[in-house]
C-alpha positions in Angstrom: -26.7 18.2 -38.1 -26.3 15.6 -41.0 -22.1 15.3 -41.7 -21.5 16.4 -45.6 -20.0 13.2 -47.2 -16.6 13.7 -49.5 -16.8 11.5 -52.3 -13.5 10.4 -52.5 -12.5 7.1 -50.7 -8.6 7.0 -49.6 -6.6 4.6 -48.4 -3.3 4.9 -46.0 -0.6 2.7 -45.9 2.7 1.9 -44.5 5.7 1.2 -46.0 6.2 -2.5 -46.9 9.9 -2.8 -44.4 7.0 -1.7 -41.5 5.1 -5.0 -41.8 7.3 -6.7 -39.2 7.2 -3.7 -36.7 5.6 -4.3 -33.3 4.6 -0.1 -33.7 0.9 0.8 -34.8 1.1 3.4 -37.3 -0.3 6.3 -34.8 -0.3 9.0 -37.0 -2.1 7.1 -40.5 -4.6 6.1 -37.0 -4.7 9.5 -36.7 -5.6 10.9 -39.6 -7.7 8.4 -40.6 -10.5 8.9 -37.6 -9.7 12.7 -38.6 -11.2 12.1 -41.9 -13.9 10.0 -41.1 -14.6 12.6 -38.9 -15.1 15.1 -41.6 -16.8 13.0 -44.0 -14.1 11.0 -45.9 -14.5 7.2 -46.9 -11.2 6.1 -45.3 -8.9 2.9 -45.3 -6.0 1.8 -43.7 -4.7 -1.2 -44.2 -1.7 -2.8 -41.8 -0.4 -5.6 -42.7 1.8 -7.8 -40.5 3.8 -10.3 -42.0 7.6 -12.0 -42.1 6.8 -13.2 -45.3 9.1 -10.5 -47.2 8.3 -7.1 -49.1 7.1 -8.8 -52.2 4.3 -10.5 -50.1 3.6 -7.7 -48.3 3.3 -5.6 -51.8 1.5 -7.8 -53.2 -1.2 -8.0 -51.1 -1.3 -4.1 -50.5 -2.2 -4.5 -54.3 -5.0 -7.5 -53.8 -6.9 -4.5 -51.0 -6.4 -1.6 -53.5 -8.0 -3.8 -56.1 -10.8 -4.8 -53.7 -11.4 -1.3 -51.9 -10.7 0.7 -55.0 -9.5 4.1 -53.6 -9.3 7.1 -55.6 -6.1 8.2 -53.6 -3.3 6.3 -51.7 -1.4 8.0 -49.0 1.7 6.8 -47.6 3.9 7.7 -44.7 7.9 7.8 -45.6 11.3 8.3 -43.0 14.3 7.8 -44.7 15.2 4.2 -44.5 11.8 3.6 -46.3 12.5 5.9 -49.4 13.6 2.9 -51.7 10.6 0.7 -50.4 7.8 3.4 -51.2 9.0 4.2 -54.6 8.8 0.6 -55.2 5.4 0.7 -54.2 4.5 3.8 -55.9 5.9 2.6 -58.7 3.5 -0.7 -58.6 0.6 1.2 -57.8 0.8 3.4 -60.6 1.5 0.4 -63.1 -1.8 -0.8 -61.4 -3.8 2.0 -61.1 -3.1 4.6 -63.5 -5.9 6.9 -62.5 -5.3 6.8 -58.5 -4.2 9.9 -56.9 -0.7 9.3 -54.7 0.3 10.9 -51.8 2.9 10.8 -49.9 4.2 12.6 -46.5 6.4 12.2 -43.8 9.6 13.5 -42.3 12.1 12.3 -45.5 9.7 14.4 -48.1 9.3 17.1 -46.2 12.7 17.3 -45.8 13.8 16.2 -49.4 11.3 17.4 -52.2 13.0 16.7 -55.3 13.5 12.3 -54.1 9.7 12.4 -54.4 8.6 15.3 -57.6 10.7 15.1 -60.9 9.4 14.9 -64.3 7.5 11.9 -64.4 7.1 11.3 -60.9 4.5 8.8 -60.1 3.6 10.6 -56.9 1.0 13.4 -57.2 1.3 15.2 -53.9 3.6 15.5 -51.1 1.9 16.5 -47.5 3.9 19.1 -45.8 3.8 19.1 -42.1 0.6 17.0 -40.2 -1.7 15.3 -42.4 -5.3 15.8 -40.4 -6.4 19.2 -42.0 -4.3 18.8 -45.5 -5.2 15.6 -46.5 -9.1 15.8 -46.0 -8.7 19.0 -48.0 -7.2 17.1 -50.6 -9.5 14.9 -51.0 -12.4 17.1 -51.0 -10.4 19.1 -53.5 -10.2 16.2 -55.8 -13.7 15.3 -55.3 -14.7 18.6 -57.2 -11.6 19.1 -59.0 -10.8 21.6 -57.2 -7.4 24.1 -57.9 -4.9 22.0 -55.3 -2.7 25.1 -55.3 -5.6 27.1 -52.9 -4.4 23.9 -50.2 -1.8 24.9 -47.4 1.3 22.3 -46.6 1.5 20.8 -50.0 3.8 20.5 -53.1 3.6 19.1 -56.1 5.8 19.1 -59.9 4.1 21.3 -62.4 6.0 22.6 -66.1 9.4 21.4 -64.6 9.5 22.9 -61.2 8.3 21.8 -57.9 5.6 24.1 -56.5 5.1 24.7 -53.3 2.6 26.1 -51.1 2.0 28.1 -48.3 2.7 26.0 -45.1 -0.1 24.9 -43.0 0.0 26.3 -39.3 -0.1 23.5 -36.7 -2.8 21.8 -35.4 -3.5 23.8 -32.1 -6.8 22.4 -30.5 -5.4 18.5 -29.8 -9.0 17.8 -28.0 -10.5 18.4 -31.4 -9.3 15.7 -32.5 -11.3 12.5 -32.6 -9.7 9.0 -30.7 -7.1 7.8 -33.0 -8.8 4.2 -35.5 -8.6 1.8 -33.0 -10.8 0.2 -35.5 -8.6 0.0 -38.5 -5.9 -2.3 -36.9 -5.3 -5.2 -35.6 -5.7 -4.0 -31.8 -5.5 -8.1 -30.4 -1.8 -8.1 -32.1 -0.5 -4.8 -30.9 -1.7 -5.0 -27.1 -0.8 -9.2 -27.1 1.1 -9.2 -23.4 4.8 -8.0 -24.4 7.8 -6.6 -23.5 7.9 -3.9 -26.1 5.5 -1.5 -25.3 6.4 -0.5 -21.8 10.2 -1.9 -22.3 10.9 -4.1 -20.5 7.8 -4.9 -18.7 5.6 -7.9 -19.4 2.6 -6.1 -20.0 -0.5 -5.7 -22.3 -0.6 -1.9 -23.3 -1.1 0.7 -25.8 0.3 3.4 -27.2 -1.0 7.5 -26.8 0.4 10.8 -28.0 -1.2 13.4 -25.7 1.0 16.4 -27.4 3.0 17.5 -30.0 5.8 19.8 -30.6 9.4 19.9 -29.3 11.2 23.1 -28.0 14.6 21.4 -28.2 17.0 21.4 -31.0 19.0 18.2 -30.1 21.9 17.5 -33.0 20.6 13.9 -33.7 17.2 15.0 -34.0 15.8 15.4 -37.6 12.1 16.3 -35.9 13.1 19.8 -35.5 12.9 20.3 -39.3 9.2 19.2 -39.4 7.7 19.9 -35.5 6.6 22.8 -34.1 8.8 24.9 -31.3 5.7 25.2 -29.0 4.3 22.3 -27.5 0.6 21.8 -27.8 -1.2 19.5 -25.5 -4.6 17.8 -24.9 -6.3 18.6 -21.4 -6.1 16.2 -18.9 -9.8 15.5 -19.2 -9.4 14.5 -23.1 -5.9 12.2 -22.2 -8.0 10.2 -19.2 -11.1 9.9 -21.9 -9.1 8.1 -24.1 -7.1 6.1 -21.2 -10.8 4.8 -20.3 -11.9 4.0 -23.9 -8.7 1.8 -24.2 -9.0 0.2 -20.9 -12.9 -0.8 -21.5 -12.5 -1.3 -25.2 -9.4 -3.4 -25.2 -8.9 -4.6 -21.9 -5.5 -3.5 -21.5 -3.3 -3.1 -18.5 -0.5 -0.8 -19.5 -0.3 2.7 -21.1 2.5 4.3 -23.1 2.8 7.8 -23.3 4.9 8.4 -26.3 5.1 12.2 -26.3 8.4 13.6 -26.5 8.7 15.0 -23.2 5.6 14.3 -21.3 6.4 16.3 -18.1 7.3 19.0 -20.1 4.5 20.9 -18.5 4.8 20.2 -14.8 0.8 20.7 -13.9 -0.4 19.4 -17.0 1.5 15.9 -16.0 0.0 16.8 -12.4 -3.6 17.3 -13.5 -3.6 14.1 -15.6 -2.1 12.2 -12.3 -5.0 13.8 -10.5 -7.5 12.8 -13.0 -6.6 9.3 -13.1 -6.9 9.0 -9.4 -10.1 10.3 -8.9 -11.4 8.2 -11.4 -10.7 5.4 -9.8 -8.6 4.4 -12.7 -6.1 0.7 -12.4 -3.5 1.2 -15.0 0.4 0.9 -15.1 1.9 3.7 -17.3 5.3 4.8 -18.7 6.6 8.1 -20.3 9.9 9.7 -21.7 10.9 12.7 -20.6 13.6 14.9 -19.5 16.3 14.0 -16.7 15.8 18.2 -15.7 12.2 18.0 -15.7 11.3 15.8 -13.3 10.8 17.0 -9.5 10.1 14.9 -6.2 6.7 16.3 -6.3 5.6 15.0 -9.8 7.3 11.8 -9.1 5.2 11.0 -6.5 2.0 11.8 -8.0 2.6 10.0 -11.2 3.5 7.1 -8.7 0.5 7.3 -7.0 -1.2 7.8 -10.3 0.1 4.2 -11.7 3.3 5.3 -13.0 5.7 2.2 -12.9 8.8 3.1 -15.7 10.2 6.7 -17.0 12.6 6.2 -20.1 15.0 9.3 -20.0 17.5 10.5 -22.9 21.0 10.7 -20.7 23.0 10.0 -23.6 26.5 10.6 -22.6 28.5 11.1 -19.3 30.9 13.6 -20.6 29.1 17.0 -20.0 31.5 18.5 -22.8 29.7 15.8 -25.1 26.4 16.8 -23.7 27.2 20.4 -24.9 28.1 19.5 -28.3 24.5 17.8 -29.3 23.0 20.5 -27.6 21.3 18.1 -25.2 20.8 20.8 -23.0 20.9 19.0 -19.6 23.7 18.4 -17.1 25.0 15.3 -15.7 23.5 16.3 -12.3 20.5 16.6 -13.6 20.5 12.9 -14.2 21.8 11.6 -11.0 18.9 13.9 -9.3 16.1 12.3 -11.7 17.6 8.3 -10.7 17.5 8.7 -7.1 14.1 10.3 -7.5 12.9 7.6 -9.7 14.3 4.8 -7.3 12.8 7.1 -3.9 9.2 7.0 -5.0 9.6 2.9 -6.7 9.4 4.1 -10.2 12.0 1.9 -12.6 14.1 3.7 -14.8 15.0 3.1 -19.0 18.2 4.7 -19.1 19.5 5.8 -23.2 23.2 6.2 -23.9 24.5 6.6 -27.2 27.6 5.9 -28.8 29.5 6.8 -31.6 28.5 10.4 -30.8 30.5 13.7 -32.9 34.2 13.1 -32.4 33.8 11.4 -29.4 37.0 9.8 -27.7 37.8 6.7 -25.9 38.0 8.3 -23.2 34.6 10.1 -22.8 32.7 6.9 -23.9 34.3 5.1 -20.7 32.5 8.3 -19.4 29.5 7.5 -20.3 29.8 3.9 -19.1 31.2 4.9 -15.8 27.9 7.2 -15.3 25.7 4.3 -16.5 27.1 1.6 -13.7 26.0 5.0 -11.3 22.8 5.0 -12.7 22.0 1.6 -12.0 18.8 1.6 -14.1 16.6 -1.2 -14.5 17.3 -1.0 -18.1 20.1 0.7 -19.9 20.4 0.5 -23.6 23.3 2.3 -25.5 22.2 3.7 -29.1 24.3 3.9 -31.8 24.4 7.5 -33.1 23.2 7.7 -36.7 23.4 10.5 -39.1 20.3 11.1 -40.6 19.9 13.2 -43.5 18.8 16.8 -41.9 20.0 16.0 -38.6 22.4 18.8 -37.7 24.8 15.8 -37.1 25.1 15.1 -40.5 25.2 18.9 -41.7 28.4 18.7 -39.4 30.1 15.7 -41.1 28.6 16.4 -44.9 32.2 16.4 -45.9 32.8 13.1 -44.8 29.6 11.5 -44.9 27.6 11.4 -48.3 24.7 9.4 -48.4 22.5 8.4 -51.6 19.0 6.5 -50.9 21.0 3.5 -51.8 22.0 3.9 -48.3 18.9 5.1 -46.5 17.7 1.3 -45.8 21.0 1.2 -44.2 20.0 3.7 -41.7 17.7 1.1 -39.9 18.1 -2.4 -38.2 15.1 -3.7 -40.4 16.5 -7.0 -41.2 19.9 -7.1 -39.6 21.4 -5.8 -36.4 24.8 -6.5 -37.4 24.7 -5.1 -41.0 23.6 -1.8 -39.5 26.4 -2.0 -37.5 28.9 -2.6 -40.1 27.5 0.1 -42.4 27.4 2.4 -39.3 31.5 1.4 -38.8 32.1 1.9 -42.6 30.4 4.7 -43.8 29.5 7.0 -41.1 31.4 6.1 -38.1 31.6 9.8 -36.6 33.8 9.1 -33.3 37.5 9.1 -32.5 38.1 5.9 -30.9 39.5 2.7 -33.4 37.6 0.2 -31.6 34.7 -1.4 -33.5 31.3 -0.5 -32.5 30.0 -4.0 -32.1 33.3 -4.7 -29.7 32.2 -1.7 -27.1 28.4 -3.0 -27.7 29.2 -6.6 -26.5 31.5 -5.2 -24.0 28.8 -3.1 -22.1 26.0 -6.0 -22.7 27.2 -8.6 -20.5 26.8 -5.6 -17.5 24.2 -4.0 -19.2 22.0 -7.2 -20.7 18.5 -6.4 -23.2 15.3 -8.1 -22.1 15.7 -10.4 -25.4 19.4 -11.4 -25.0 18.6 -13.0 -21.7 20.3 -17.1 -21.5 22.5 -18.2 -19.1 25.9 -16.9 -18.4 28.6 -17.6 -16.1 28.9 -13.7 -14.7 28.2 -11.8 -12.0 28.0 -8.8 -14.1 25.7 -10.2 -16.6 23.6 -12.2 -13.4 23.1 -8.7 -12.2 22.0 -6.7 -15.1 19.4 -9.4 -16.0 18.4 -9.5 -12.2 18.1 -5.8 -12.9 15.7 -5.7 -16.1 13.4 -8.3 -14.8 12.8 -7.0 -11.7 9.6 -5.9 -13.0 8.1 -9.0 -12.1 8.5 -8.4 -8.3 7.0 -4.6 -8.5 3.9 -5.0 -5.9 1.9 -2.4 -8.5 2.7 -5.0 -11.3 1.8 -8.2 -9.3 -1.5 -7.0 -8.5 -2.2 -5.5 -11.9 -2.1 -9.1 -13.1 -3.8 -10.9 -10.5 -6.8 -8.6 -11.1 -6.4 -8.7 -15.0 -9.1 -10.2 -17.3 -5.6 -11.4 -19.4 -3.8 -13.2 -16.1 -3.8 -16.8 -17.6 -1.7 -15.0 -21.1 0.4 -13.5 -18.4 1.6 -16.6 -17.5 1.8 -18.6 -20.3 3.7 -15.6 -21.7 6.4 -15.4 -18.6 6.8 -19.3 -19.0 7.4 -18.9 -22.4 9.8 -16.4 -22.1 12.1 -18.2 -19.4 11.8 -21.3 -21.3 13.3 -19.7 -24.1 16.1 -18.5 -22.5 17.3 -21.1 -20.6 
């Protein structure tokens, strides 16, 4: 059966502080192949460059002017707010007659900073984008009433109107591989350390579910994910494993669902399916430090699992408690010796700065880290982001305009987030800068990028620690029979040389 053309060409984009990210933008990937699917002419254009916003904007303007799109969408969190009204604002000047759309967590969350009275943007997306946005544009296409569409709003005679929301995507293996096509694939699986952290690796990014049952305090996701977590099959995850691996000639997966054993024989099945495959691929996930058992360690082992990143956050249980992290300290030590038992390495998450945390607890927290002994440990400062049940707690205290929001983000400065994290919304107890604990805990606790040499044992054996991927038997034979082994080791050279 013939597939029934919408004539309306769109065009995603990301916002202009993304062009530096090392991240493909996985959900404008998704719903771009979702629309194609159904019928839509669809663009996405990614643009990587260090050259600055204005570049960047400008030449998001030189494709609109080539492609000529009769929509723009564009994807929004709340450091970006400032950067896509600046676009929006250009576009429209522009193009007066293109259709803008915009979606994401910040405008779901916060209407009226996108639809006012005279609001360049046309329509907000409320919720995910696959279903809403082809519906869109097939509703423009006919001129169509918009109002009839689910999960959208929009400002009409001085009021924002908004519709019924959308219910979530349920079937995930209906859904059509992500536009590989539509970025820069060579750039984002270049041999790195970013992707699986840590590891020297060429690999790619999947989400095999979606949804989140937990209500963490730092979390803003709850707002806009569903409760219920909905999952592809195994089969469907392993399809797209084998179209990366062919297509792309990558060594290394990512799974970047939430919690990816959050479903102990779903994580099974897909171990299983690998292996009888025949499959040779070196994987990481994120999940819970109470959801992992001896048994699914060793079959994601034997599967080609080599690094799970878990959320500890704090070694003060009473801390725990307070973000509603819903796990207990036990559960972590019980998830490190497993990892260590079956050879998988562990990326351990602390924060600081955490609600009214003391001195004292933080040391906590450092003290359980040193047990830990994972092969990487990072501490995260804790940020208060607008609809995070954080900053509902400290609203009093903490009042943020979207003069601040590019604050939120270490997009050009490490240091300056810092300082506007220790100036405006510094939410612990303890009178010690942040960046004095920070450089405290990384001469133990060192990052893959701050490796040079220094005269400490300490700092001798956290680096010994977060390279140790280079000894892992599973990783040295993954590069001897890669198709990539000669980038491998220009790569490695490259990055001792630049740290010596």
């Amino acid at each position: 059966m013939s597939l029934k053309m919408i004539k309306h060409k769109v065009t995603l984009l990301s916002p202009l502080n993304r062009a530096k990210s090392i991240k493909p933008p996985l959900a404008l990937m998704s719903i771009v192949s979702y629309l194609e699917k159904k019928g839509v002419e669809a663009d996405l254009f990614d643009i990587k460059s260090h050259k600055g916003n204005d570049y960047v904007l400008d030449r998001i303007i030189e494709r609109i002017q080539v492609t000529r799109p009769d929509s723009v969408g564009i994807t929004c969190l709340t450091p970006d707010v400032l950067e896509v009204k600046r676009m929006v604002h250009r576009i429209r000047k522009e193009f007066e007659n293109i259709k803008i759309i915009v979606g994401g967590i910040h405008p779901n969350l916060f209407l009226q900073d996108f639809l006012y009275e005279n609001s360049p943007i046309d329509i907000v997306v409320i919720g995910e984008g696959e279903i809403t946005l082809t519906e869109i544009c097939n509703a423009l296409s006919t001129n169509e009433d918009i109002s009839k569409i689910k999960g959208i709003a929009y400002f009409k005679e001085g009021k924002i109107v908004q519709t019924e929301r959308r219910e979530y995507i349920q079937d995930l293996d209906s859904m059509p591989f992500l536009a590989y096509d539509k970025v820069d694939m060579g750039y984002y699986t270049r041999p790195s350390l970013y992707v699986i952290r840590g590891i020297f690796l060429s690999a790619f990014y999947m989400i095999t579910s979606r949804g989140c049952p937990y209500s963490c305090k730092f979390c803003v996701d709850r707002h806009t994910s569903d409760k219920r977590i909905r999952a592809m099959s195994p089969k469907r995850v392993v399809d797209e494993m084998e179209y990366l691996i062919k297509k792309y000639k990558i060594d290394g997966i990512c799974f970047y669902d939430d919690t990816f054993t959050a479903s102990k024989q779903r994580a099974l099945d897909i171990c299983n399916e690998i292996k009888s495959r025949n499959i040779n691929i070196l994987w990481s996930c994120q999940t819970r430090v109470n959801l992992l058992t001896e048994e699914l360690a060793k079959a994601m082992s034997d599967a080609g699992c080599i690094q799970i990143a878990f959320g500890v956050e704090s070694g003060s249980q009473e801390m725990l408690n307070k973000i509603n992290k819903l796990i207990k300290i036990e559960d972590a030590r019980q998830a490190f010796k497993i990892c260590k038992k079956y050879n998988i390495k562990q990326f351990a998450n602390f924060m600081i700065n955490l609600p009214n945390e003391t001195l004292e607890q933080l040391n906590q927290t450092i003290s359980l880290a040193k047990e830990l002994n994972a092969n990487l440990t990072v501490f995260n400062v804790t940020t208060p982001y607008p609809g995070s049940g954080i900053y509902s707690q400290f609203s009093d205290k903490i009042k943020l305009t979207e003069v601040d929001y590019p604050k939120l983000a270490n997009y050009e400065s490490y240091y300056d987030f810092l300082e506007f994290i220790e100036t405006r919304a510094k939410i612990s107890r303890y009178d010690t800068p942040l960046i004095k604990i920070l450089e405290k805990v990384w001469i133990e606790f060192p990052g893959t990028k701050d490796f040079s040499p220094k005269l400490s044992m300490k700092y001798a054996r956290g680096a010994k620690r977060a390279i140790d991927f280079i000894w892992h038997p599973k990783y040295i034979k993954q590069i001897m029979v890669s198709s990539k082994k000669m980038k491998y080791i220009s790569g490695l050279c490259h990055i001792f040389k630049k740290h010596q």
